[in-house]
N, C-alpha and C positions, 0 to 999 in steps of 0.2 A: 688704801684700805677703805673700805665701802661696807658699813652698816649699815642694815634696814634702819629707822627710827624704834623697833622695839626694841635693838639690840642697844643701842646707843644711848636707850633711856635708862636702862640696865646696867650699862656699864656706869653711867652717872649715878644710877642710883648707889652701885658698889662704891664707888669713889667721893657719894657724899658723902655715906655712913662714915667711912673711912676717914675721912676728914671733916667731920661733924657740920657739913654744909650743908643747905637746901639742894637738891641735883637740878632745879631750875637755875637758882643764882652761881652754881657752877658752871652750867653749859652760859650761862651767859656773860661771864667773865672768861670763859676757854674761847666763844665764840669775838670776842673784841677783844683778843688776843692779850688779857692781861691775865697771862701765866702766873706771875707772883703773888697776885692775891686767892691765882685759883688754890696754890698749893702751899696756902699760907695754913699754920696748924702743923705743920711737919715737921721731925725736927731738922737742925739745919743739915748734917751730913747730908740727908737725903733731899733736899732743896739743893743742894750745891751740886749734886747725881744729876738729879734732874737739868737745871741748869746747866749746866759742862756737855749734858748728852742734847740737848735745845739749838745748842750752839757747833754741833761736830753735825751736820747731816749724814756722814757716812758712819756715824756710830749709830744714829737713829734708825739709818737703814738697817741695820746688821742687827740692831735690837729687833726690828717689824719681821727679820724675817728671820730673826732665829726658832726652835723648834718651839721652845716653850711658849711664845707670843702666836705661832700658829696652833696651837692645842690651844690656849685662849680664845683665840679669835675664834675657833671652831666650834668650841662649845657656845660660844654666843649663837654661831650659827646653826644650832644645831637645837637649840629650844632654851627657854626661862630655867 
């Protein structure tokens, strides 16, 4: 999956609101791969999602390319 950096800033920025983080000090805890503190704030069901799907690459696939992550990924493509 290949975003421009405005999409990518965008998606952080969705994802800090989201979890009440800076979308700087998230891309750089996502970028030195420490996942737990990125999606620290969550509650746990969905940290344990996240993790179990982290950890199955063929689930992660089948998430990247099911339909509803392509109509995401679209709209990013597609403007702000």
């Amino acid at each position: 999956m290949n975003l421009s950096p405005d999409k990518m800033d965008l998606l952080l920025g969705m994802a800090g609101k989201k979890l009440g983080k800076d979308p700087g000090s998230l891309k750089q805890q996502l970028e030195s791969g420490n996942i737990s503190e990125a999606i620290n704030g969550l509650d746990e069901g969905t940290k344990n999602k996240i993790g179990n799907i982290l950890k199955d690459p063929k689930a992660l696939e089948a998430i990247l390319k099911s339909d509803k992550a392509k109509d995401l990924i679209s709209g990013f493509a597609k403007g702000k």
